[in-house]
N, CA, C and O atoms as a GROMACS GRO file, in nm:
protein
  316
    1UNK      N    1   0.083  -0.120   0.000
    1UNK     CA    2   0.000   0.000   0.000
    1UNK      C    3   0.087   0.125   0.000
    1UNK      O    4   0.045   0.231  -0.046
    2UNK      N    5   0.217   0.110   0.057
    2UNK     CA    6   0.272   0.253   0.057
    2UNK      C    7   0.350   0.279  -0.051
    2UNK      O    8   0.383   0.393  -0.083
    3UNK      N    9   0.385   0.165  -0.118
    3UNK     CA   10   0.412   0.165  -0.265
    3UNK      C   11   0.325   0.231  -0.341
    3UNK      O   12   0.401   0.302  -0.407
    4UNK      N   13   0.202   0.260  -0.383
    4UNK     CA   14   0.094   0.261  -0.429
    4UNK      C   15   0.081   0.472  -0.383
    4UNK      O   16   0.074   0.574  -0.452
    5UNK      N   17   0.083   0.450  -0.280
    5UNK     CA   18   0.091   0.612  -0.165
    5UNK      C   19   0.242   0.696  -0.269
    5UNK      O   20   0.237   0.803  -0.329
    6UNK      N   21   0.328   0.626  -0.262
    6UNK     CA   22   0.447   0.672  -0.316
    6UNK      C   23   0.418   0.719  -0.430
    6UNK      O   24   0.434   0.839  -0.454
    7UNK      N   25   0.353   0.607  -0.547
    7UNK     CA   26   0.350   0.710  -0.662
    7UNK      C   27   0.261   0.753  -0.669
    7UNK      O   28   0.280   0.795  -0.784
    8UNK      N   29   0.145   0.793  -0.643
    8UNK     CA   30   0.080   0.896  -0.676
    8UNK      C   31   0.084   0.969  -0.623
    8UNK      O   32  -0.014   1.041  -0.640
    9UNK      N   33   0.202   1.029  -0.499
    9UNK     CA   34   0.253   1.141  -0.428
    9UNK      C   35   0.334   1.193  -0.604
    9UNK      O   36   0.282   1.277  -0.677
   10UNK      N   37   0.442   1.132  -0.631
   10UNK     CA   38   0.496   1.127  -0.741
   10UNK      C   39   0.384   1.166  -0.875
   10UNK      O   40   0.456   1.214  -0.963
   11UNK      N   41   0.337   1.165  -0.891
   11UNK     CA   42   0.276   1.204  -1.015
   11UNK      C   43   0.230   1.326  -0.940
   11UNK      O   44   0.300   1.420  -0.979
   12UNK      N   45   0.133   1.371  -0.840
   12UNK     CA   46   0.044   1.499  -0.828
   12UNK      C   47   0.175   1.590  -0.800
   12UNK      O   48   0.142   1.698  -0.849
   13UNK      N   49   0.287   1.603  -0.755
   13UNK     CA   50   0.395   1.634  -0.745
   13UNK      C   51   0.411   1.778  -0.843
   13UNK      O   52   0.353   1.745  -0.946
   14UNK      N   53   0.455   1.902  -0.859
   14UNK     CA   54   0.432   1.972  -0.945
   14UNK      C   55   0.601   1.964  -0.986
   14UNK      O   56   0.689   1.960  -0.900
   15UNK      N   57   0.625   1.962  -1.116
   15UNK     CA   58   0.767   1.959  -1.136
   15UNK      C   59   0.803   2.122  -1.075
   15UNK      O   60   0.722   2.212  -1.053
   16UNK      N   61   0.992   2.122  -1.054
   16UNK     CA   62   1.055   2.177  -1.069
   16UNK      C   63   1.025   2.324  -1.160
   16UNK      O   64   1.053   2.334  -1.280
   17UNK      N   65   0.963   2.429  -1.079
   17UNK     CA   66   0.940   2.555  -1.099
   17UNK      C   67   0.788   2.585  -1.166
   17UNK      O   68   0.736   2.687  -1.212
   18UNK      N   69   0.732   2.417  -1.145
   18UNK     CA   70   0.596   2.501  -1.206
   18UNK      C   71   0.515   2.458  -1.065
   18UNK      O   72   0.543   2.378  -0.976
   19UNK      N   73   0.425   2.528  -1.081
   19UNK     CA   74   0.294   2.609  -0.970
   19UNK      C   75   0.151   2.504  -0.980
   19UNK      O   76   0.105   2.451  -1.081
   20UNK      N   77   0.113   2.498  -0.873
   20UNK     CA   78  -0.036   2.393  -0.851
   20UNK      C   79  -0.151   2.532  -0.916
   20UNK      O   80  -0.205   2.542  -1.026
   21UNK      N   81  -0.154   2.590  -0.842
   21UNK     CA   82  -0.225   2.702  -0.858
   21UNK      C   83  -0.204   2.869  -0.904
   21UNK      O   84  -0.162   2.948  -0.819
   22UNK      N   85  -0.242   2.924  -1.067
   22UNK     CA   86  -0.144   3.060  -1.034
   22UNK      C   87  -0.183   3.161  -0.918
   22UNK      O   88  -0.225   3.118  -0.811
   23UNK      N   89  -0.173   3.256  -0.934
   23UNK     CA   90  -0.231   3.366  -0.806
   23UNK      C   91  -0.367   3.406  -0.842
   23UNK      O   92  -0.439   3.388  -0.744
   24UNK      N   93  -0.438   3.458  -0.952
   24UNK     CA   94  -0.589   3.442  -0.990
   24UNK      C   95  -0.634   3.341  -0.933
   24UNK      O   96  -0.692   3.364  -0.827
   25UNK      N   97  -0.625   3.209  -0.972
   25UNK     CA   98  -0.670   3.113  -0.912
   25UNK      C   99  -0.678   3.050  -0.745
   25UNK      O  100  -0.763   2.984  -0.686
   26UNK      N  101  -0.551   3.105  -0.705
   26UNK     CA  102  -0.594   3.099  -0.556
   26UNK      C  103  -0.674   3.188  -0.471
   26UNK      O  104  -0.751   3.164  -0.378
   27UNK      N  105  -0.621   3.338  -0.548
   27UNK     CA  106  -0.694   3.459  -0.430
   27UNK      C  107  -0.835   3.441  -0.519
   27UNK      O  108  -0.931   3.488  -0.457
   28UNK      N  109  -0.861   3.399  -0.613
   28UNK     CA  110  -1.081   3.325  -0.656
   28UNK      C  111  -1.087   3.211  -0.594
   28UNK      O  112  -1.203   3.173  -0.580
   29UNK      N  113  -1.033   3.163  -0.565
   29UNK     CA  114  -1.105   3.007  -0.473
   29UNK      C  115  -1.100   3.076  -0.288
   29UNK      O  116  -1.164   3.029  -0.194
   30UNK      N  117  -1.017   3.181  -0.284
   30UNK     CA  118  -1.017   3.228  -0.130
   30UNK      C  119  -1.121   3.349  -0.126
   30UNK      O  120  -1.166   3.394  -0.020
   31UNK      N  121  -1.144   3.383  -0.215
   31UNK     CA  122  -1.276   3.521  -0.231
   31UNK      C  123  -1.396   3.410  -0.240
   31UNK      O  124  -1.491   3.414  -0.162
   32UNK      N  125  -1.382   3.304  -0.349
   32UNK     CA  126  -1.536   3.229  -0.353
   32UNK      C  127  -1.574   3.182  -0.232
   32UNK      O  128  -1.692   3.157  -0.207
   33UNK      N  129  -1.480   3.167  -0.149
   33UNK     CA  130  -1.501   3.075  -0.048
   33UNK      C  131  -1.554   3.164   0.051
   33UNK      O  132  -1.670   3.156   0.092
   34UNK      N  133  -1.466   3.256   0.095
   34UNK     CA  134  -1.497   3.370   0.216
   34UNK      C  135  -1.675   3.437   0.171
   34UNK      O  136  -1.759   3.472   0.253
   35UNK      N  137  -1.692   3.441  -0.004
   35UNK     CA  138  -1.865   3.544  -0.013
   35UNK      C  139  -1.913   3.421   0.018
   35UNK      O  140  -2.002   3.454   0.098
   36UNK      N  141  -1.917   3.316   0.012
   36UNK     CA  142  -1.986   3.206   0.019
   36UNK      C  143  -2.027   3.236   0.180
   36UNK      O  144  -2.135   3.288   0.212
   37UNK      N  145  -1.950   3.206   0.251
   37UNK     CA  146  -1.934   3.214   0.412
   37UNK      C  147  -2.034   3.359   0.466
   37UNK      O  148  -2.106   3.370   0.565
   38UNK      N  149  -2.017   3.416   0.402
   38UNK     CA  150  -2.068   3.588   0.440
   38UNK      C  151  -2.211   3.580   0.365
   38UNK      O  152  -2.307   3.650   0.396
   39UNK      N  153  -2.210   3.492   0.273
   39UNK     CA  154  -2.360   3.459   0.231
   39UNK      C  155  -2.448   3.361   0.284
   39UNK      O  156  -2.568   3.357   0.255
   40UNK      N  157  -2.407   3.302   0.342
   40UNK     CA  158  -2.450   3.187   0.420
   40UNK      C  159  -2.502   3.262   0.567
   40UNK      O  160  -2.615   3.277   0.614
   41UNK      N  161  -2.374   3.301   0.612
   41UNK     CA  162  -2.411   3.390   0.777
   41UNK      C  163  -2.501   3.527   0.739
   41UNK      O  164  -2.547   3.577   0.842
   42UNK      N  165  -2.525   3.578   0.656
   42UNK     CA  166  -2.664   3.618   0.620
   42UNK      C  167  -2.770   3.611   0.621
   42UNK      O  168  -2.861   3.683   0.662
   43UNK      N  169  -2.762   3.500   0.563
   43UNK     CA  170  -2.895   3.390   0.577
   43UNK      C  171  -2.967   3.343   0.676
   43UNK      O  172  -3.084   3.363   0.708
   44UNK      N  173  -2.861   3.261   0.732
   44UNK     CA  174  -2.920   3.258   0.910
   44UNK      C  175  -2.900   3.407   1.034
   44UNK      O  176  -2.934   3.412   1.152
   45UNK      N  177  -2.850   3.486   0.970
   45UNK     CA  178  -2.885   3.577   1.147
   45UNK      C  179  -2.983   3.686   1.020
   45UNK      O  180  -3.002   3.803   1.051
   46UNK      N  181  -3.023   3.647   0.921
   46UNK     CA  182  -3.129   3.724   0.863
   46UNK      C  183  -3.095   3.877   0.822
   46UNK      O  184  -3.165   3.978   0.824
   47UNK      N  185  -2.958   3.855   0.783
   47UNK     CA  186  -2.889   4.033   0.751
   47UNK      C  187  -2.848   4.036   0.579
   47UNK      O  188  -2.739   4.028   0.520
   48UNK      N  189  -3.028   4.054   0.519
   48UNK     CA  190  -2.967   4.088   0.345
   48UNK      C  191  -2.903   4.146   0.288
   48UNK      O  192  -2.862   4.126   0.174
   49UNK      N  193  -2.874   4.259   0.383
   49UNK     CA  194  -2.702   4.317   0.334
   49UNK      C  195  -2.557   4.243   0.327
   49UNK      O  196  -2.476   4.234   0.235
   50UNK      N  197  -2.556   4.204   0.432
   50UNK     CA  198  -2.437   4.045   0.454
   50UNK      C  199  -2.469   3.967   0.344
   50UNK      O  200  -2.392   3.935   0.253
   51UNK      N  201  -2.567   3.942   0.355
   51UNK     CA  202  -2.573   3.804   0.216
   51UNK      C  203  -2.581   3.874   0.050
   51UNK      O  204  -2.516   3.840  -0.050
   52UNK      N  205  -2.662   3.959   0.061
   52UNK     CA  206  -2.615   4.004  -0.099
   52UNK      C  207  -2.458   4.093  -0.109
   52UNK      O  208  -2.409   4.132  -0.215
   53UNK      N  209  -2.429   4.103  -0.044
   53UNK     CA  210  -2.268   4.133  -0.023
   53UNK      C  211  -2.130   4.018  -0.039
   53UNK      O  212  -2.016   4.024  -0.084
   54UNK      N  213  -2.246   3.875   0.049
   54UNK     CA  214  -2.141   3.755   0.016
   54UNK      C  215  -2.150   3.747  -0.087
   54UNK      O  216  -2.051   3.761  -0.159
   55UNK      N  217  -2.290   3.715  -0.145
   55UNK     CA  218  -2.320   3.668  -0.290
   55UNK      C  219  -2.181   3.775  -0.389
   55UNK      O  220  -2.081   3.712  -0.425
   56UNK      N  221  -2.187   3.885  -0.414
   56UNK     CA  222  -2.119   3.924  -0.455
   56UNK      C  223  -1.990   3.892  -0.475
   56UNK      O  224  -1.934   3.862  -0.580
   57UNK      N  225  -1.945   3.902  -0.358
   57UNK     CA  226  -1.765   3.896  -0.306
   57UNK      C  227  -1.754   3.708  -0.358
   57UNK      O  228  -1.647   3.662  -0.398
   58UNK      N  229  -1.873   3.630  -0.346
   58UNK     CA  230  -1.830   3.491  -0.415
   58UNK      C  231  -1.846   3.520  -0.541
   58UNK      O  232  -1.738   3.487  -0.590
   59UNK      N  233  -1.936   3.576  -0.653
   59UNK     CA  234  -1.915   3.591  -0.804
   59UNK      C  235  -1.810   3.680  -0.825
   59UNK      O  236  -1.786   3.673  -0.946
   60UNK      N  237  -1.759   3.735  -0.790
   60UNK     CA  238  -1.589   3.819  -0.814
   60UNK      C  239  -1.512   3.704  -0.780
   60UNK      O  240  -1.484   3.660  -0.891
   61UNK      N  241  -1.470   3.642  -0.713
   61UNK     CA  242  -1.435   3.574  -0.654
   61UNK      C  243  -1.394   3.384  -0.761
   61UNK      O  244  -1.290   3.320  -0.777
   62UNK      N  245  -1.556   3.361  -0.813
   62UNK     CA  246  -1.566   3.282  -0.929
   62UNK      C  247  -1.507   3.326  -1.095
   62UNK      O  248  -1.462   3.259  -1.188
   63UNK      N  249  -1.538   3.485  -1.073
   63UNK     CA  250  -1.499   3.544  -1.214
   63UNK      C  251  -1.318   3.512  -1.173
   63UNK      O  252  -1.253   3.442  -1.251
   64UNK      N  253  -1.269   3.555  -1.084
   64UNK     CA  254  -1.138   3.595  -1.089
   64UNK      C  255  -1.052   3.406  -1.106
   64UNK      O  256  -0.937   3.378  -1.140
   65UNK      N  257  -1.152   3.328  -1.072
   65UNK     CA  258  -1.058   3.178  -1.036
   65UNK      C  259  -1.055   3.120  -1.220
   65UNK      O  260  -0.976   3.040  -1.270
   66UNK      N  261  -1.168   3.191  -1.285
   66UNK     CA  262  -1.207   3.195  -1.419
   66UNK      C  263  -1.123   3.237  -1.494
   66UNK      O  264  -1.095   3.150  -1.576
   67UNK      N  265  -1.041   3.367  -1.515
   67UNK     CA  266  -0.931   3.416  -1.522
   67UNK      C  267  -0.814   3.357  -1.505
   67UNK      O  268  -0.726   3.347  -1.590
   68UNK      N  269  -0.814   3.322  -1.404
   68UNK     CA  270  -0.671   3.224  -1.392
   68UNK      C  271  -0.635   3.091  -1.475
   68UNK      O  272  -0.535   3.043  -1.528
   69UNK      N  273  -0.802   3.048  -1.456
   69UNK     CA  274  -0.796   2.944  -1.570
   69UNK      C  275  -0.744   2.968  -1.704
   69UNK      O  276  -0.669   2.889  -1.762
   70UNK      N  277  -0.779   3.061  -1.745
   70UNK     CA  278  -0.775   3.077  -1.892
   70UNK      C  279  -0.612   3.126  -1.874
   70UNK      O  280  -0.538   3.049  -1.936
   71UNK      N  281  -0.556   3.207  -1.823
   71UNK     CA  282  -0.425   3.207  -1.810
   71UNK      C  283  -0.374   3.099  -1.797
   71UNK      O  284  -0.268   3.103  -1.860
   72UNK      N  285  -0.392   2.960  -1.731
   72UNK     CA  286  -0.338   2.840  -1.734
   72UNK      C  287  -0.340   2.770  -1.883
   72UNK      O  288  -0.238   2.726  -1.935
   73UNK      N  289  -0.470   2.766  -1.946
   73UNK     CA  290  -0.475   2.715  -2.041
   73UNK      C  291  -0.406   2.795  -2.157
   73UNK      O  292  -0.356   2.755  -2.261
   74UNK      N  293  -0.417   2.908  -2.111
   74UNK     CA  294  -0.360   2.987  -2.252
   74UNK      C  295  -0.147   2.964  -2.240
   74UNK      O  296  -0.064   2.964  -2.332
   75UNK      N  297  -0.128   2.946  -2.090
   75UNK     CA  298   0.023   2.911  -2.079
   75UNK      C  299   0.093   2.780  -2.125
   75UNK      O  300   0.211   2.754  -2.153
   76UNK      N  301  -0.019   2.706  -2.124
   76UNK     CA  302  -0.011   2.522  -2.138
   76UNK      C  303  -0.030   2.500  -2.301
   76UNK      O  304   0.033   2.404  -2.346
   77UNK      N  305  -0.097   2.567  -2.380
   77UNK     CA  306  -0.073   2.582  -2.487
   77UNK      C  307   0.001   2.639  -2.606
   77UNK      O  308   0.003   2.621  -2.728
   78UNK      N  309   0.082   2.740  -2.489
   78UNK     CA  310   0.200   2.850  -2.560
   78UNK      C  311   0.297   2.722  -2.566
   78UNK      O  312   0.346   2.684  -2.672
   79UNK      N  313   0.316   2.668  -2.458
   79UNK     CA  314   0.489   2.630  -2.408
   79UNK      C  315   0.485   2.444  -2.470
   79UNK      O  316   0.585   2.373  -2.457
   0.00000   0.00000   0.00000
């Protein structure tokens, strides 16, 4: 079994100078996540300003992880 653990540590592994995630893509998965949270705690203590505010801060948040994507794909296809 730890044979098995070994390589697919080995494959998800990011080579030598390249990146899991670029910076679009992390600070949109940390914005989707946080409006999500602020939309949610809206919801329950009943404050529609909080929640259409999360809602927001998570679709900026989705647009920006969107962005990154396409910078990934558009880098993976240059090189």
């Amino acid at each position: 079994m730890a044979d098995d653990d070994d390589g697919l540590k080995a494959r998800l592994k990011p080579k030598h100078g390249e990146q899991i995630m670029n910076k679009n893509q992390s600070k949109g998965s940390t914005k989707e996540f946080s409006g999500k949270a602020k939309e949610v705690t809206g919801k329950v203590v009943g404050d529609k300003k909080m929640e259409s505010k999360g809602k927001a801060k998570k679709h900026a948040g989705k647009l920006q992880k969107g962005v990154g994507d396409t910078q990934e794909k558009v880098k993976r296809a240059t090189s």
